[in-house]
ZAKOL-367984 format. One record per residue (C-alpha): x, y, z. Coordinates in steps of 0.1 Angstrom, whole numbers, plus 5000, padded with zeros to 4 digits. Each point is the difference from the previous one (the first is absolute). Example, Ala and Ser with C-alpha at 12.3 -4.5 7.8 and 13.67 -1.06 7.14 Angstrom:
REM ZAKOL-367984
512349555078/501450344993/
//
This chain:
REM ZAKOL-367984
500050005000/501350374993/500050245022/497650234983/497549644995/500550005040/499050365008/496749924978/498749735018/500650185031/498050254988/497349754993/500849825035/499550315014/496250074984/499249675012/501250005039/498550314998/496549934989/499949665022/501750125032/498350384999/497250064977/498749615009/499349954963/502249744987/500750014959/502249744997/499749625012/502049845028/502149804974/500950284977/500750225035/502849725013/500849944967/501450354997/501250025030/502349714999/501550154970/500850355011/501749785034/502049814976/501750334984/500450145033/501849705010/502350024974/500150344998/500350145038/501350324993/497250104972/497049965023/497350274994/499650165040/496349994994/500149644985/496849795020/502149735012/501850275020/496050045019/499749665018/502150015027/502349825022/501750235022/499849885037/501350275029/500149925035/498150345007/499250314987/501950345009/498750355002/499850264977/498950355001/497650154972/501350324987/496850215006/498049885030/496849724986/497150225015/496849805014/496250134988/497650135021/496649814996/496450164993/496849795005/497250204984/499350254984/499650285021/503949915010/500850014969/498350354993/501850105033/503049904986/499750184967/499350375017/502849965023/502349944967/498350304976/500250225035/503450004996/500849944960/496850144983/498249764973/501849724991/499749684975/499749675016/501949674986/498049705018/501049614997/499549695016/501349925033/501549624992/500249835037/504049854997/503250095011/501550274997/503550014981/502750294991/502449964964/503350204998/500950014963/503450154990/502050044968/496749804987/500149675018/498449915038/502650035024/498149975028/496149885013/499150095037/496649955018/498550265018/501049935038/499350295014/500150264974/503350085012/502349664994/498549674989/501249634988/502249974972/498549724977/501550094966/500449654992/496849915005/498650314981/501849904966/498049654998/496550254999/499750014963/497950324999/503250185016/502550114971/503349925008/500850284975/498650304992/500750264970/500650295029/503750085013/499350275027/499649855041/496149905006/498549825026/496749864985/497049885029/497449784994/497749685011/501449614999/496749854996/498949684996/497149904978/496749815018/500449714982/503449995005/499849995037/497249735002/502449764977/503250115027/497449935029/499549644983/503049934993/501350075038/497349795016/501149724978/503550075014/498450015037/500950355002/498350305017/497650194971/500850374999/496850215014/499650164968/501950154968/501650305017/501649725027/500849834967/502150274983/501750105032/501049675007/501049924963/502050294999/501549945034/501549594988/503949985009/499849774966/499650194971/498749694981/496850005024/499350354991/500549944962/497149735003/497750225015/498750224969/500450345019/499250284977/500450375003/498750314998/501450325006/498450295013/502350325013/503750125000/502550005026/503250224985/500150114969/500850294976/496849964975/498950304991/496449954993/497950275017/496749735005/500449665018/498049854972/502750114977/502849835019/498149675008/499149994957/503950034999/500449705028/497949844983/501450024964/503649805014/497449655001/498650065035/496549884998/497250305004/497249965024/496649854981/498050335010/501050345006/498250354995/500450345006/497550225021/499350325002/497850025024/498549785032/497049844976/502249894972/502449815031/496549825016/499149924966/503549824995/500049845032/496949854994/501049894968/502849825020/498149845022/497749834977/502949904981/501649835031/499249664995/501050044959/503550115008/502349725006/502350195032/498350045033/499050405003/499250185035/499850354985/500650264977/503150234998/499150355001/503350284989/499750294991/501950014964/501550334999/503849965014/500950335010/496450005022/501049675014/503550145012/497750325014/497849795020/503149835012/499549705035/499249915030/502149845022/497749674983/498950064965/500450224975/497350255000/499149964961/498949675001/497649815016/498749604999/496250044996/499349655014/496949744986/497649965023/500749735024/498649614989/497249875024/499449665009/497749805024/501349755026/499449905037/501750045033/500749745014/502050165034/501050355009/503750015016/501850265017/503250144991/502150225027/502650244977/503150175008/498350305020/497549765021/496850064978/498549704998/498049944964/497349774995/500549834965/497149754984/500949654988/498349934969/499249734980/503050054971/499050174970/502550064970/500050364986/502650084969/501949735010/500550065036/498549765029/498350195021/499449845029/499750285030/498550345000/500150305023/497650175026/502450275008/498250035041/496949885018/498450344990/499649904968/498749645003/497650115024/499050304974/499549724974/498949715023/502449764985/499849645018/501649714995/498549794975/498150294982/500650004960/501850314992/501250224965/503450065005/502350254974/503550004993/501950234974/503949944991/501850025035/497150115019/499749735032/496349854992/497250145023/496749925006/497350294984/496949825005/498249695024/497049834977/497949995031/496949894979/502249644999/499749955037/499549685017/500050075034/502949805006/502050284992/502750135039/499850355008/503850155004/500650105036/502650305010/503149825012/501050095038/503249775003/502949994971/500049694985/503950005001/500950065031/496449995020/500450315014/497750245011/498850234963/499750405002/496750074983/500150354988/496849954977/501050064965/503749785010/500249735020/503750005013/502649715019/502250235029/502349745004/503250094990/501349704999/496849774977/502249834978/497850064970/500650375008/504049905007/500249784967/498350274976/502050275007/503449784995/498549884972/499850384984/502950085016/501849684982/498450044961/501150124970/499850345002/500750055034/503649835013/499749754973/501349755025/500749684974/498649685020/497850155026/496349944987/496849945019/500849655009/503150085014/498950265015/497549825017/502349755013/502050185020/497150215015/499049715011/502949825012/500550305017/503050134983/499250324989/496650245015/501350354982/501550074969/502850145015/500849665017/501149854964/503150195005/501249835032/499449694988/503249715002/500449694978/499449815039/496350135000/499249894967/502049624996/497449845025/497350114976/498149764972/501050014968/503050245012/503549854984/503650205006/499550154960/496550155008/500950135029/503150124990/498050154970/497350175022/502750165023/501750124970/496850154983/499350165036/502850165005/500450104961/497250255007/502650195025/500250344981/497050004978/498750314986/498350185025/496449984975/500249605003/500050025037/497450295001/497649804982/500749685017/499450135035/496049984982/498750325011/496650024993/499050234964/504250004989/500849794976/503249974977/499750324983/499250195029/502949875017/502650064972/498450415008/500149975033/503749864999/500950314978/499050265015/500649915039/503049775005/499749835031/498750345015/496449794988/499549885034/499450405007/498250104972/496950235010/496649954986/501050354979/502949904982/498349644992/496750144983/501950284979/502149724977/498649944971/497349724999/499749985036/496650065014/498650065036/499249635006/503849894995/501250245026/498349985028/500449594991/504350064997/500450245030/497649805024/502249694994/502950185007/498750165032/498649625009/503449764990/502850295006/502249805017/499549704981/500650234967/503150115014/501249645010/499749934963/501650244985/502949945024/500249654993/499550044962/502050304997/497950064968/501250184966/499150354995/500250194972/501750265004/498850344989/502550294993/499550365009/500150204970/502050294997/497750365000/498550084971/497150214990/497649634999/501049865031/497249975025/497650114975/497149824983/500050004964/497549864974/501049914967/498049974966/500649954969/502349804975/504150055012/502949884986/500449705023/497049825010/498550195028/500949715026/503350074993/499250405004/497749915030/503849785016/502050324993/498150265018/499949785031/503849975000/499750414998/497549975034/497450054983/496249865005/498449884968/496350035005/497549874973/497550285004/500150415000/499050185032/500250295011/503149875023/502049934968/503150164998/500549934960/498749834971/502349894975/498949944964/501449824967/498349994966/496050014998/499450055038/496549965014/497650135023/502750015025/501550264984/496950194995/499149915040/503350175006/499550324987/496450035015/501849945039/502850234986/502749685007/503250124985/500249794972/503349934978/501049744972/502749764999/502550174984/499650265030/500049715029/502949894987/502050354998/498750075035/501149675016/503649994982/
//
C-alpha cells in the first residue's frame, strides 16, 4: 500500500468510526469496518514512523496509570446557577438587562454528563482535565483521545481551552448496565454515573469501549475574536466537534419558554439524558460586563425541567441525626427507577412538614426528583387509604445515642456532643474530597474507629499512632502506615481546605477559597461587617461563620496550630492613585477583563461589578455600556484604559 492509498482509507476509516461511534448511524457493515481496519494496522506496522496522529486505531486505548494527577484549568470552570420556573427565570433576565440593557439570548440543551476541559496547542490536544473544582481537576488525557467525537487535531494554532459534556447515550447505558450484571458487577445509577465513571477508568482500554461522546459548550482561554458566543461556538464547532441537536436564539422571555417547551417535549426523542436548558447571554463584551459571583457567572443560568414524578409507598420512616444534631426524618419507599437512578428513599426535611401533609407510613405518595435534586415527597394519595396505614410520631429520644431530643418545633435537635452519628458526620466532611482530602479515610473507616473508640473529634486523627490502629480489623502495617501518611500529608494545607472542612454551616468551597483570601488566619476574628461586605456573601453566611467562631474558638485555634495551614499571602501594594479604591470596569480592554480585574487588585484596588454612588472610577474600553452611562449620571470620574494605565505606571 502507498502512502497516499493509506491516508485515503483513513479518511474513509475515519467517516465510518465516526458515524457508528457518534452520529449512531452506521454506513458500513462490520466486515468491511474490520476489514479496513486490519489494513490501515498492517501499514502502521510496517510503517511506525508514518502513522497519521488522528489514525482510529490510535482511539482504543490501552494506557493503564496507577492514578491520576492534578492539573489546574487555565481559567477557573464556573458552576451555573439553577432557575425552576418561570418567574425565576424572568427574575433572572431583569437582574441581567438592569445592568447591560437588552440583550440577545443563545439557549441549548442542558445534556446531564460529565463535565470535561481540552487544552489544544500548536493544533493538537495536549491536555484533557475534568472539572474538580473549577480551579484544578484530574488529568485524563489518555482516556480523552479514545472519545472519537474529540479531535485529536484541530486546524487552529493559538492556546484554547475548549469545555463541554462527556455524555453517554440512553441506550448505551442500558447495554453497559447489562453487560455489568452479567459480570456480577455493581450497575451505575444512571448515565451521568456512567460518563463519570468511564472517564474516570485507570485503563484506557475500558474507556475506549464505552462510546463516550462529546459536546462542547463554552471556552476556557482563548484569543477568538468573535464578538457573539454563537460566533465562537459555530467556529468550535467547525474543527469536528459535534453541535448540540437544538439550539435557538431569544430575544425575549416568550421566545425562551417557547424553546424550553419545545425541549421538554422533545426529551424522550433525544438520545442524551437532559435536565435543563442553557441560558447565555450571546453578546461577549456584556457577558464580561456582568462579570461573577463568587459561584456562577452572572450571564448564564440552567433553566432546569420540571422535576419527574412518580408514585410509590412508604414502607418505614427513619431518622437521621447530621453533623449539627438536627435530626431529619427520611421516608423508606418502595424503589422506583427515575432516568436511570434507584430511588429508594425520600426526604421530609422536619416533623413540621409531615405533620403539615399527614404523611404516615404506608400511605401511597407522588414523589419528584429533578437532576441532583434529593427526591422529596410533594403529595400523600389519601383517597388510597386502608386504614392500616401508622401515624408518624415526634421523636423524643435519638435513635443513636438514646439521648434525651431538644424539640425546638420547626427542628428537632441531639445536644450530645458526643452522638456518634453527630461525631462520624462531621469527620466524614472533614475527611472528603474537597475538604482535607484525607486518601483512605471514608465512612466506614470512619465509623470504625468511632466506634472502637479511637477517635470522638476530628482533631483526634492527628494524634493517632500505628499502636491504636494494628489491634483493629481489617487494619495491616501498609494501611495503617498509609492512613498515617495521608493524615499527616494534610499538615500545611491551604488555609481554604481546612476552612471548608471544619463544615461551617452555609460555607462551602468557594466561600472558603474568599474567606481564605481576604482574612488569613485573622478568620477566626472576622466581624459580622467585614463578612457580609465580600462579594457574594449574604447575611445568612455571616451570622452562620462568626457564631461558629464565637462557639468552637479554641477548638479553631487548636487546629490551626496543629495544621499550621497554608495561606496565601497577599502583598501590600505600593501607593498609587487606585489603591483602596473601588473601581468598576466596562467595556472591551486589551486583555480580557479578568486579567484587567487581577491587575487592579495588585494596585489595591476593589473591583466591584456595579456603579454606585460609592465608586471611585469606572474604567472603559471599546463600546462601553450602561455602566458608562450610569457613571456620568452619579458623576463617578470615569477614565479609559489607556488613562488607567498611564495613571498606574
Amino acid at each position: 500500500m502507498l502512502y497516499k492509498d493509506y491516508l485515503k482509507k483513513i479518511e474513509i476509516l475515519k467517516k465510518w468510526a465516526y458515524d457508528y461511534y457518534v452520529l449512531d448511524a452506521p454506513t458500513a457493515s462490520d466486515e468491511e469496518y474490520d476489514k479496513l481496519y486490519i489494513e490501515i494496522m498492517d501499514f502502521e506496522k510496517a510503517n511506525p514512523s508514518l502513522v497519521d496522529p488522528d489514525s482510529p486505531t490510535l482511539r482504543v486505548g490501552g494506557i493503564v496509570r496507577n492514578e491520576f494527577n492534578k492539573a489546574k484549568h487555565i481559567k477557573r470552570m464556573w458552576s451555573m446557577e439553577d432557575v425552576f420556573s418561570n418567574d425565576e427565570l424572568i427574575e433572572w433576565i431583569a437582574r441581567v438587562e438592569k445592568n447591560v440593557g437588552k440583550v440577545k439570548f443563545f439557549c441549548e440543551p442542558k445534556f446531564d454528563g460529565a463535565s470535561l476541559n481540552l487544552l489544544y496547542e500548536n493544533g493538537k490536544l495536549v491536555r484533557a482535565i475534568t472539572r474538580g473544582d473549577g480551579i484544578e481537576g484530574e488529568e485524563i488525557t489518555d482516556n480523552a483521545r479514545t472519545i472519537r467525537s474529540i479531535p485529536l487535531e484541530i486546524d487552529y494554532n493559538e492556546l484554547i481551552e475548549i469545555r463541554g459534556e462527556v455524555v453517554i447515550r440512553k441506550n448505551d447505558f442500558e447495554a453497559i448496565n447489562k453487560e455489568r450484571l452479567k459480570n456480577g458487577e455493581a450497575l451505575f445509577a444512571n448515565p451521568r454515573n456512567a460518563s463519570a465513571g468511564s472517564l474516570r477508568q485507570l485503563d484506557s482500554s475500558i474507556t475506549a469501549k464505552r462510546r463516550l461522546v462529546f459536546y462542547p459548550w463554552g471556552l476556557g482561554e482563548n484569543v477568538l475574536e468573535q464578538r457573539n458566543l454563537s460566533e465562537q461556538m459555530a467556529f468550535i464547532y467547525s474543527f469536528g466537534f459535534l453541535p448540540p441537536p437544538y439550539h435557538q436564539f431569544c430575544d425575549s422571555i416568550e421566545e425562551i419558554e417557547l424553546f424550553y417547551q419545545k425541549l421538554i417535549n422533545l426529551r424522550d426523542k433525544i438520545p442524551m439524558m437532559m435536565d435543563g436548558m442553557v441560558v447565555k447571554v450571546d453578546d461577549i463584551a456584556k457577558e464580561e460586563e456582568l462579570g461573577y459571583t463568587v459561584k456562577y457567572p452572572k450571564w448564564m443560568c440552567a433553566y432546569k425541567f420540571p422535576a419527574v414524578e412518580k408514585v410509590t409507598k412508604i414502607n418505614d420512616i427513619t431518622l437521621q441525626v447530621g453533623r449539627t444534631g438536627v435530626v431529619t426524618p427520611v421516608a423508606e419507599i418502595e424503589p422506583v427507577n427515575i432516568e436511570g437512578a434507584m430511588i429508594s428513599r425520600a426526604t421530609l426535611n422536619n416533623f413540621d412538614e409531615i405533620e403539615r401533609k399527614d404523611v404516615r407510613i404506608g400511605d401511597s405518595v407522588i414523589i419528584i426528583r429533578s437532576g441532583d435534586v434529593i427526591p422529596k415527597i410533594i403529595k400523600v394519595l389519601k383517597d388510597r387509604r386502608t386504614g392500616k396505614e401508622v401515624k408518624v410520631k415526634r421523636p423524643i429520644i435519638c435513635p443513636t445515642c438514646k439521648n434525651e431530643l431538644l424539640d425546638e418545633g420547626t427542628l428537632i435537635k441531639c445536644q450530645n456532643l458526643e452522638c456518634p452519628d453527630r461525631i462520624i458526620n462531621s469527620i466524614i466532611h472533614f475527611a472528603k474530597k474537597g475538604s482535607m482530602n484525607i486518601e483512605g479515610l471514608g465512612s466506614k473507616i470512619v465509623e470504625q474507629l468511632v466506634n472502637e473508640g479511637k477517635i470522638k473529634y476530628f482533631l483526634d486523627l492527628y494524634s493517632l499512632k500505628y499502636e491504636d490502629l494494628e489491634d483493629l480489623e481489617g487494619f495491616k502495617a501498609k494501611k495503617i502506615n498509609n492512613l498515617l501518611e495521608a493524615i499527616a500529608s494534610t499538615k500545611h494545607a491551604p488555609l481554604a481546605k481546612v476552612i471548608n472542612a471544619m463544615g461551617i454551616e452555609h460555607i462551602g468551597e468557594v466561600a472558603s477559597k474568599a474567606l481564605a483570601k481576604r482574612f488569613g488566619l485573622d478568620v477566626i476574628n472576622a466581624s459580622y461587617d467585614d463578612i457580609v461586605e465580600l462579594e457574594g456573601f449574604g447575611v445568612e453566611m455571616a451570622n452562620s461563620l462568626t457564631e461558629f467562631m464565637r462557639v468552637n474558638r479554641e477548638v479553631v485555634l487548636k487546629l490551626f496550630k496543629i495544621i499550621e495551614p497554608t495561606v496565601e499571602i497577599a502583598t501590600e501594594a505600593k501607593d498609587n492613585p487606585f489603591k483602596g479604591k473601588t473601581v468598576v470596569i466596562t467595556g472591551t480592554m486589551s486583555q480580557s477583563r479578568d486579567e484587567v480585574k487581577v491587575y487592579l487588585e495588585s494596585l489595591g484596588a476593589k473591583v466591584s461589578s456595579s456603579v454606585s454612588k460609592k465608586t471611585d472610577f469606572v474604567i472603559y474600553g471599546e463600546d462601553a455600556g450602561s455602566k458608562l452611562d450610569k457613571a456620568h449620571e452619579l458623576n463617578v470620574v470615569a477614565i479609559s484604559e489607556e488613562q488607567m494605565r498611564e495613571m498606574s505606571a
